[in-house]
Structures are given as structure tokens and as C-alpha cells.
Backbone atoms as SQL, in Angstrom:
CREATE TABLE atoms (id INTEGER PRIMARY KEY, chain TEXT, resi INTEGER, resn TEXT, atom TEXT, x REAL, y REAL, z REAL);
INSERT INTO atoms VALUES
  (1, 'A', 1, 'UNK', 'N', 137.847, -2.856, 71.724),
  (2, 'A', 1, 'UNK', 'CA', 137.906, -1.429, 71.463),
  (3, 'A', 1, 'UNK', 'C', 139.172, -0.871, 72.113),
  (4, 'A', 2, 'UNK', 'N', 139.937, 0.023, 71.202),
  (5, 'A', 2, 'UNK', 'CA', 141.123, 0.787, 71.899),
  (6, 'A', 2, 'UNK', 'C', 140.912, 2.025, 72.549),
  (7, 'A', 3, 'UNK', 'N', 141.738, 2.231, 73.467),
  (8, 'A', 3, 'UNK', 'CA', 141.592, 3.580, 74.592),
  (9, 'A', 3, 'UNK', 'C', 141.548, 4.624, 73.563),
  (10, 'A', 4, 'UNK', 'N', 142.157, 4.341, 72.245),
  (11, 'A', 4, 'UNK', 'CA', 141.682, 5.776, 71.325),
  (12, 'A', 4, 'UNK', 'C', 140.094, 5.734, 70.775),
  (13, 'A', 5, 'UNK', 'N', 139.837, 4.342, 70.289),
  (14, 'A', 5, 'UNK', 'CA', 138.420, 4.396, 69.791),
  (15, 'A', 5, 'UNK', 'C', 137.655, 4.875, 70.691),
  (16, 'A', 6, 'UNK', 'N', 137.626, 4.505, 71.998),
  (17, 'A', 6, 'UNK', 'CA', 136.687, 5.055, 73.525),
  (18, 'A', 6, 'UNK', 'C', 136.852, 6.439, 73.320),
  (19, 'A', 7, 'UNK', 'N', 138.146, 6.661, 73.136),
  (20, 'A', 7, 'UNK', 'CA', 138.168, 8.740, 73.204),
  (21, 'A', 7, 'UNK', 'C', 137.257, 9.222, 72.211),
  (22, 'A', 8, 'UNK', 'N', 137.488, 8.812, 71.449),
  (23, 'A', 8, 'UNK', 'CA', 137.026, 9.333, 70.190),
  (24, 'A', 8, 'UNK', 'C', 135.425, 9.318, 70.163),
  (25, 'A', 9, 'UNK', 'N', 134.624, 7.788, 70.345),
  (26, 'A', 9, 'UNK', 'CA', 133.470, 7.428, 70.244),
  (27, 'A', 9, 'UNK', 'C', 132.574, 8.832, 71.175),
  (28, 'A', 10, 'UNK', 'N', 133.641, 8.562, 72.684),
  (29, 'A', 10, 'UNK', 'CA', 133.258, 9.456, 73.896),
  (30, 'A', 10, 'UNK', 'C', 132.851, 11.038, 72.909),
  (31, 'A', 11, 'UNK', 'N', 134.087, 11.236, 72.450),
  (32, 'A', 11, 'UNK', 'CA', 133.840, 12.817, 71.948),
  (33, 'A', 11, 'UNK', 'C', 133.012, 13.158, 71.117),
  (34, 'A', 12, 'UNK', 'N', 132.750, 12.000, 70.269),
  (35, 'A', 12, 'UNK', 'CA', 131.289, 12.346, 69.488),
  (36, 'A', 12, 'UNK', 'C', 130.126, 12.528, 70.230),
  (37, 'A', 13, 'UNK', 'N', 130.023, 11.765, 70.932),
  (38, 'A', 13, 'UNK', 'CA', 128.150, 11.578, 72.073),
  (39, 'A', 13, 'UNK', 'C', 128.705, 12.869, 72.954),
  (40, 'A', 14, 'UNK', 'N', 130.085, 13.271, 73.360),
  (41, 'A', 14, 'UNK', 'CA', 129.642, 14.365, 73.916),
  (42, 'A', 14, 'UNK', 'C', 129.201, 15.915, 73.201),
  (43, 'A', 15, 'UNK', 'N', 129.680, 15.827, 71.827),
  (44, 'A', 15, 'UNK', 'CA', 129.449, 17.082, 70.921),
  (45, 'A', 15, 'UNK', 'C', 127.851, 17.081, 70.348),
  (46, 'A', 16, 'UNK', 'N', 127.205, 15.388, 70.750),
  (47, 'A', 16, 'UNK', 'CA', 125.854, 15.677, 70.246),
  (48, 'A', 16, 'UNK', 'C', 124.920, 16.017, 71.262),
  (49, 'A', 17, 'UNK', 'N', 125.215, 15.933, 72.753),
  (50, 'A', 17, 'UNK', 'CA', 124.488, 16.333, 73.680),
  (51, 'A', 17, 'UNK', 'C', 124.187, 15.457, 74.838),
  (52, 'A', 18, 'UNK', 'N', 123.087, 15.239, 75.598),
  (53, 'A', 18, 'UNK', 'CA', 123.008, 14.419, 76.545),
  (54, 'A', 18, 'UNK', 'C', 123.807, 13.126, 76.767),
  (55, 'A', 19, 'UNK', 'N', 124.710, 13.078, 77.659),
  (56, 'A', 19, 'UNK', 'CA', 125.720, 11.580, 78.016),
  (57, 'A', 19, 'UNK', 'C', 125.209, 10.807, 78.847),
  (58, 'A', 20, 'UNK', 'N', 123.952, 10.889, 79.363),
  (59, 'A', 20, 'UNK', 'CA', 124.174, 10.136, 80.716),
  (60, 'A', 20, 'UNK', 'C', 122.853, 9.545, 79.923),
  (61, 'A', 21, 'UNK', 'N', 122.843, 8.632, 79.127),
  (62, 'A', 21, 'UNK', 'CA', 122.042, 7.509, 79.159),
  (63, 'A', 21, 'UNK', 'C', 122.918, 6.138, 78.074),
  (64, 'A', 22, 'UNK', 'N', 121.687, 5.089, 78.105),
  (65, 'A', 22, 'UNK', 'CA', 122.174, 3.788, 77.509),
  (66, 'A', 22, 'UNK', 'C', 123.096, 3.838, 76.895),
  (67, 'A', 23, 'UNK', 'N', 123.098, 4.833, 75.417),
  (68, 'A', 23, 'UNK', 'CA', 124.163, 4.484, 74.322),
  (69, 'A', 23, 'UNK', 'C', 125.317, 4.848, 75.116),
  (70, 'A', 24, 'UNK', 'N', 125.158, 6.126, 75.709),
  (71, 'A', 24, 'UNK', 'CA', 127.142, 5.667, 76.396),
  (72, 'A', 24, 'UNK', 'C', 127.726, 4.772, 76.919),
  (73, 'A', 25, 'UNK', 'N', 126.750, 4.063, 78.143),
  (74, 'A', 25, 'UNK', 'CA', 126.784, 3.468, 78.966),
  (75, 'A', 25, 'UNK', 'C', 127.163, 1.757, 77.942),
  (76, 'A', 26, 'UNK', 'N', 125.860, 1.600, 76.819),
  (77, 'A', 26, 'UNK', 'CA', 127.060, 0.715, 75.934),
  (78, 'A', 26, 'UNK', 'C', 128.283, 0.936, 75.318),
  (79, 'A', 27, 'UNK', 'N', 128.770, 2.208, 74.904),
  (80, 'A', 27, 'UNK', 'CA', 129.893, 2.513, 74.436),
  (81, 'A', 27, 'UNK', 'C', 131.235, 2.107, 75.412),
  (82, 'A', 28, 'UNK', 'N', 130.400, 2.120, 76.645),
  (83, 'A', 28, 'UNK', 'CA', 131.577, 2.074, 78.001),
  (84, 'A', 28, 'UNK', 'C', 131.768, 0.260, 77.941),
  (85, 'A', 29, 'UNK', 'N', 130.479, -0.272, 78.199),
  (86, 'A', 29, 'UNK', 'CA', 130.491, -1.765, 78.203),
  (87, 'A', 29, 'UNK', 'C', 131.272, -2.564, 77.460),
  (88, 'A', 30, 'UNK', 'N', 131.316, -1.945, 76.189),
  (89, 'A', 30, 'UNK', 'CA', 131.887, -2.726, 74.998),
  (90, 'A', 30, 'UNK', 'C', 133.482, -2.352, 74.765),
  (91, 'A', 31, 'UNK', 'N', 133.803, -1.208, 75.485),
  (92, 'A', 31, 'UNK', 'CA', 135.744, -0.689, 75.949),
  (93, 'A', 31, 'UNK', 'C', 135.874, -1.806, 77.086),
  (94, 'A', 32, 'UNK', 'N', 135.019, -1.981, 78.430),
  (95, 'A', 32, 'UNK', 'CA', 135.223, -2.918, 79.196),
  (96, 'A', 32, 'UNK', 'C', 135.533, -4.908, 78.976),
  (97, 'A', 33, 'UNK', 'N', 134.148, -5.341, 78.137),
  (98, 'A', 33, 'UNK', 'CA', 134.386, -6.045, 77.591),
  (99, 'A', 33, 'UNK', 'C', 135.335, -6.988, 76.824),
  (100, 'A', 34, 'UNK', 'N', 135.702, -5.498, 75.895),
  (101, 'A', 34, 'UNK', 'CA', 136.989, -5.341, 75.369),
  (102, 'A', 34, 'UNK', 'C', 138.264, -5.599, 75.683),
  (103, 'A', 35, 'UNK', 'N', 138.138, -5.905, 77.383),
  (104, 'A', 35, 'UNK', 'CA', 139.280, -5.959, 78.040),
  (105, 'A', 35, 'UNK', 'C', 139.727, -4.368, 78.549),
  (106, 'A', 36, 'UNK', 'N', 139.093, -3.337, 78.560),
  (107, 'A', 36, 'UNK', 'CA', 139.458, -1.978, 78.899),
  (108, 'A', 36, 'UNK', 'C', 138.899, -1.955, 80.053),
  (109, 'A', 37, 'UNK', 'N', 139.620, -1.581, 80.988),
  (110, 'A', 37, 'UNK', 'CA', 140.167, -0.809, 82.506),
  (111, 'A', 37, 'UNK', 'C', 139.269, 0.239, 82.762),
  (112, 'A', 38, 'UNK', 'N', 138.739, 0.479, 84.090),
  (113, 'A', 38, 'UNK', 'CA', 137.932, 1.476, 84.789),
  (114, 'A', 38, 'UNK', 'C', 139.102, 2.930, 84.669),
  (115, 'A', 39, 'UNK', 'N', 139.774, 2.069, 85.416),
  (116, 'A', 39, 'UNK', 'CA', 140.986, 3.344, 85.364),
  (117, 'A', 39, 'UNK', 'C', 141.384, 4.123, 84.124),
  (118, 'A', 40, 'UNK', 'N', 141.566, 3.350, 83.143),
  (119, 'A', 40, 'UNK', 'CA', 142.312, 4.331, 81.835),
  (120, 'A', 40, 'UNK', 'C', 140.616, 4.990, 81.315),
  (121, 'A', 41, 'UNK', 'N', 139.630, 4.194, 81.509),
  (122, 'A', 41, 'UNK', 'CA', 138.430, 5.054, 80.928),
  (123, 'A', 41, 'UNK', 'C', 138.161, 6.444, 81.731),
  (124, 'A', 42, 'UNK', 'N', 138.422, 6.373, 82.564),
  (125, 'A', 42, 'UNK', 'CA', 138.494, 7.516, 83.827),
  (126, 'A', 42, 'UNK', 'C', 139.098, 8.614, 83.765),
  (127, 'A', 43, 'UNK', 'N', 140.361, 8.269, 83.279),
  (128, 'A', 43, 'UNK', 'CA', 141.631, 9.090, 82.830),
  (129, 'A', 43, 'UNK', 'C', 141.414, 9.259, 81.214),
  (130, 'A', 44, 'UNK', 'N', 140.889, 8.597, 80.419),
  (131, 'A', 44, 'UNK', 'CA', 140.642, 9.265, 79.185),
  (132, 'A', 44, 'UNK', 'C', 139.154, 10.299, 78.796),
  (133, 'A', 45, 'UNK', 'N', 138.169, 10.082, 79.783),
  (134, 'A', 45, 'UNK', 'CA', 136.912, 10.648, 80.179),
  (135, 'A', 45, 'UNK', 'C', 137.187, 12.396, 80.558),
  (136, 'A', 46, 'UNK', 'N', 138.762, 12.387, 81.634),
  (137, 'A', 46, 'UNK', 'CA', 138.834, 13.356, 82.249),
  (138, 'A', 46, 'UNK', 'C', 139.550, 14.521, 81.693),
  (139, 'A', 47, 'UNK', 'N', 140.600, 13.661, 80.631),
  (140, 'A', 47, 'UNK', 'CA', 141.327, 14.301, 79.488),
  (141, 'A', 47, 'UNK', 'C', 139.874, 15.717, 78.887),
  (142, 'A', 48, 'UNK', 'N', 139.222, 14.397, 78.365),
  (143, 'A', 48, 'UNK', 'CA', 138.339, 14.716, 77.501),
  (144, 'A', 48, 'UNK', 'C', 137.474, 16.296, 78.147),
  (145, 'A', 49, 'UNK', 'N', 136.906, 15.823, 79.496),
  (146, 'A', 49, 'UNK', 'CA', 136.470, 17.162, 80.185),
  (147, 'A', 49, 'UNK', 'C', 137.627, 18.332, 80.259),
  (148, 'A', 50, 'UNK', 'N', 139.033, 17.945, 80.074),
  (149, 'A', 50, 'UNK', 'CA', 139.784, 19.221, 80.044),
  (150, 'A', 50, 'UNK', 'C', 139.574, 20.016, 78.966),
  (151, 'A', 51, 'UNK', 'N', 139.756, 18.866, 78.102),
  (152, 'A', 51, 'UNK', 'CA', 139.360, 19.533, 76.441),
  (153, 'A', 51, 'UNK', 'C', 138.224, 20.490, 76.041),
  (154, 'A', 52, 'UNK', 'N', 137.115, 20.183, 76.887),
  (155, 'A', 52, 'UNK', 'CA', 136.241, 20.646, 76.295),
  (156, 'A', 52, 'UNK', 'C', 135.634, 22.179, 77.551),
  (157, 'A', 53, 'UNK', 'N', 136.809, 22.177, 78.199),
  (158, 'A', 53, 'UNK', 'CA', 136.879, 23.096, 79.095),
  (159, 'A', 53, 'UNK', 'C', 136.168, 24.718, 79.096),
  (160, 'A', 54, 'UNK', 'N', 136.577, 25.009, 77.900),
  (161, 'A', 54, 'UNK', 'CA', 135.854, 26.054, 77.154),
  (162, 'A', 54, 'UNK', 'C', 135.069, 26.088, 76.641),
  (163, 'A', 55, 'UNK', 'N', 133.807, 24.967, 76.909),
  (164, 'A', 55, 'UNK', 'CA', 132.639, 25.183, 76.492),
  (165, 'A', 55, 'UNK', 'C', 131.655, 24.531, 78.049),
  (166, 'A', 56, 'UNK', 'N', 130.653, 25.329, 78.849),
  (167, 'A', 56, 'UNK', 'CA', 130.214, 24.889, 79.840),
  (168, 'A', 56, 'UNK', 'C', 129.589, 23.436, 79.551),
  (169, 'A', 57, 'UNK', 'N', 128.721, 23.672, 78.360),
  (170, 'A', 57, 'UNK', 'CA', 127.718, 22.159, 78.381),
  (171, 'A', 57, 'UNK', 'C', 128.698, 21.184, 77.675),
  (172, 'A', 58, 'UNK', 'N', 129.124, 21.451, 76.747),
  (173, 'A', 58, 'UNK', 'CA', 130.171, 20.316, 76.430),
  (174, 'A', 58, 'UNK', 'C', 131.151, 19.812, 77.529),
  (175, 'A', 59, 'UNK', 'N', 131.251, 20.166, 78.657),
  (176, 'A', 59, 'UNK', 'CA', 132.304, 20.036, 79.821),
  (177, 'A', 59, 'UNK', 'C', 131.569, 19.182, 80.600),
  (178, 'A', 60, 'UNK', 'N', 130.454, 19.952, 80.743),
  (179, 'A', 60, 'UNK', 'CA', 129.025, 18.817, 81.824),
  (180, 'A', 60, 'UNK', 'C', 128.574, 17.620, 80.956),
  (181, 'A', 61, 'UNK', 'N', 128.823, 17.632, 79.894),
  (182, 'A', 61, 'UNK', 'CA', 128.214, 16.566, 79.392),
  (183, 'A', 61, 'UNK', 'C', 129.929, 15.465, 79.150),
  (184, 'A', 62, 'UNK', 'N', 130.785, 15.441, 79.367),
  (185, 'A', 62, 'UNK', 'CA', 131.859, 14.713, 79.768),
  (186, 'A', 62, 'UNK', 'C', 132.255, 14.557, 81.255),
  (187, 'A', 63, 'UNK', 'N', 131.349, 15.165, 81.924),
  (188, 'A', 63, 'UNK', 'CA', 131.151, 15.277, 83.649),
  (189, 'A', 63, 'UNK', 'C', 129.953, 13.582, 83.790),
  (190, 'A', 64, 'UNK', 'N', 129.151, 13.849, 82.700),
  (191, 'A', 64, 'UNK', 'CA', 127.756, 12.704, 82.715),
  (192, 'A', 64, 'UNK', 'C', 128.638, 11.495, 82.687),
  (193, 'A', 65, 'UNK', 'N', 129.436, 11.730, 81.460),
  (194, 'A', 65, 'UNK', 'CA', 130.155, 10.294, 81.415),
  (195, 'A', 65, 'UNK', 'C', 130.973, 9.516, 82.429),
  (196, 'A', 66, 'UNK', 'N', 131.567, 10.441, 82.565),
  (197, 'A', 66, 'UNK', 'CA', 132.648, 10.242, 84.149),
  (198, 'A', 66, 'UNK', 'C', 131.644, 9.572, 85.288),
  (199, 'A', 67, 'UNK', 'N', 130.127, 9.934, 85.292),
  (200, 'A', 67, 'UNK', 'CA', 129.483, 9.847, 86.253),
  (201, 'A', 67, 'UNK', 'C', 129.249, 8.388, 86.103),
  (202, 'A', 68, 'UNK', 'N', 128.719, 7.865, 85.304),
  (203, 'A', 68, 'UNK', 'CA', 128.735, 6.130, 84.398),
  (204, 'A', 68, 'UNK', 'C', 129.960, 5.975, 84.593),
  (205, 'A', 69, 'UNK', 'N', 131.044, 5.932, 84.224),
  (206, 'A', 69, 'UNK', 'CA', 132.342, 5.169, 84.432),
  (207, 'A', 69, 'UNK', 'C', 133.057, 5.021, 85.928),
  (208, 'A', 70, 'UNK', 'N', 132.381, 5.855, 86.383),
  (209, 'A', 70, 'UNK', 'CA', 133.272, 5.733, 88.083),
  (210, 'A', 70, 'UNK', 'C', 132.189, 5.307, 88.896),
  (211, 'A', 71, 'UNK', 'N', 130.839, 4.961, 88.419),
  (212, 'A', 71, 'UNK', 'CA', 129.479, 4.350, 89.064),
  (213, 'A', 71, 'UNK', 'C', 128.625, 5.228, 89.822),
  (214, 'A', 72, 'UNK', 'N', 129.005, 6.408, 90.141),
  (215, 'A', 72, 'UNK', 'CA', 128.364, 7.364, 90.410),
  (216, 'A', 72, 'UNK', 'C', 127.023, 7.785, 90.152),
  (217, 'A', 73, 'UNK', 'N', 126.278, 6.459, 89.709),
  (218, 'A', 73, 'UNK', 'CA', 124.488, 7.135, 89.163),
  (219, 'A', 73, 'UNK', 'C', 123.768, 5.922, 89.563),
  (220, 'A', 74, 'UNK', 'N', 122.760, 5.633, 89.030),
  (221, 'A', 74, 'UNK', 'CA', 121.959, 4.780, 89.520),
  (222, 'A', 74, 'UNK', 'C', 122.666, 3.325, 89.343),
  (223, 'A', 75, 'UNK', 'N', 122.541, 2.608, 89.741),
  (224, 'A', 75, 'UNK', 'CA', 123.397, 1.000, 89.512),
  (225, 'A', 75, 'UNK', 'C', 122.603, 0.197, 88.158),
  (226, 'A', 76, 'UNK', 'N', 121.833, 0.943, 87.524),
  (227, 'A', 76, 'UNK', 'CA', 121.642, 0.219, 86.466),
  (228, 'A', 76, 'UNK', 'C', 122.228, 1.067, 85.506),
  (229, 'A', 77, 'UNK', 'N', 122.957, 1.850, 85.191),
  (230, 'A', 77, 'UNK', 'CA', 123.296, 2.850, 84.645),
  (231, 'A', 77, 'UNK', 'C', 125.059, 2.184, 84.828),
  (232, 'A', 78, 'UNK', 'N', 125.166, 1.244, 86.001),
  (233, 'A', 78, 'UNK', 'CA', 127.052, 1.581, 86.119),
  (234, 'A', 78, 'UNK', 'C', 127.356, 0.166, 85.086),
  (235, 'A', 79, 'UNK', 'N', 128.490, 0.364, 84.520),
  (236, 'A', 79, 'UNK', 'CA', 129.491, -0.496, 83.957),
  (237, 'A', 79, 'UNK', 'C', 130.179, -1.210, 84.932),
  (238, 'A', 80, 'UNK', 'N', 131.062, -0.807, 85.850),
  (239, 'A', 80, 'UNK', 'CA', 132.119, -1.403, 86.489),
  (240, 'A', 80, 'UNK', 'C', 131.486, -1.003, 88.150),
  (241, 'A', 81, 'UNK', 'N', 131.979, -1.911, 89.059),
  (242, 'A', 81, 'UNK', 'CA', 131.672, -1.799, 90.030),
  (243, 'A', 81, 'UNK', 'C', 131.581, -0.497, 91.006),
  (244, 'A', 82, 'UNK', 'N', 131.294, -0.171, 91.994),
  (245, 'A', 82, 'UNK', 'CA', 131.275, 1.010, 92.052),
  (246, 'A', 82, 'UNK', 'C', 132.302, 0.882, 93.202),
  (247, 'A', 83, 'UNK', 'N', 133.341, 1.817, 93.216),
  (248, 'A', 83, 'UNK', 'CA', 134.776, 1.446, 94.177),
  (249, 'A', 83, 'UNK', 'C', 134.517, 2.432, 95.369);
């Protein structure tokens, strides 16, 4: 998966609502897998929360994701180690 498909995939699950369960968390697995970086998912996650800046729940719900990609939630929930 490319750092654009991740943006993109990301921006759909965040325009449909709740982020912080499984399907993101595979969406993240399968960018990792992929050979994709904690770091650029981090930095394309955070883009994404700028973007959606002007809308509160669309902002928190790219806050959920960030929370899965930087390991920040329960450890069955993280992708990448938690740094």
C-alpha cells in the first residue's frame, strides 16, 4: 500500500465515523506490512487531522487514528511498537 492509498483509505473511515477500532487498525497493518513506516503514517494521519480541522468530530476521529498508529491505546489495538 502507498502513503497515498493510506491517506486516502484513512479519509474515508474518518468521514464515516468511529476510528478507533479493528478495520483501521487493519488498514494501518496492511500500510505496515506493506513495508510502510510508523513515521510517515504519523505524519500523513496528522496532515489529515489538519484537514479536517474545521470540523470538531471529523478532527477527533483522525485524533483516534493517530492514537493506533503511535500505540497510544490498548496493546491489542497497536500496529507498531509503542516508542
Amino acid at each position: 500500500m502507498t502513503d497515498n492509498e493510506l491517506q486516502n483509505r484513512l479519509k474515508e473511515k474518518i468521514k464515516q465515523g468511529n476510528c478507533f477500532h479493528k478495520q483501521v487498525q487493519a488498514i494501518l497493518c496492511d500500510y505496515r506490512d506493506s513495508g510502510g513506516k510508523q513515521e510517515t503514517a504519523i505524519k500523513l494521519i496528522e496532515q489529515l487531522a489538519i484537514d479536517f480541522s474545521g470540523d470538531e468530530i471529523l478532527h477527533a476521529n483522525a485524533y483516534n487514528i493517530l492514537d493506533i498508529a503511535t500505540g497510544w491505546c490498548r496493546a491489542d489495538m497497536r500496529v507498531w511498537d509503542k516508542q
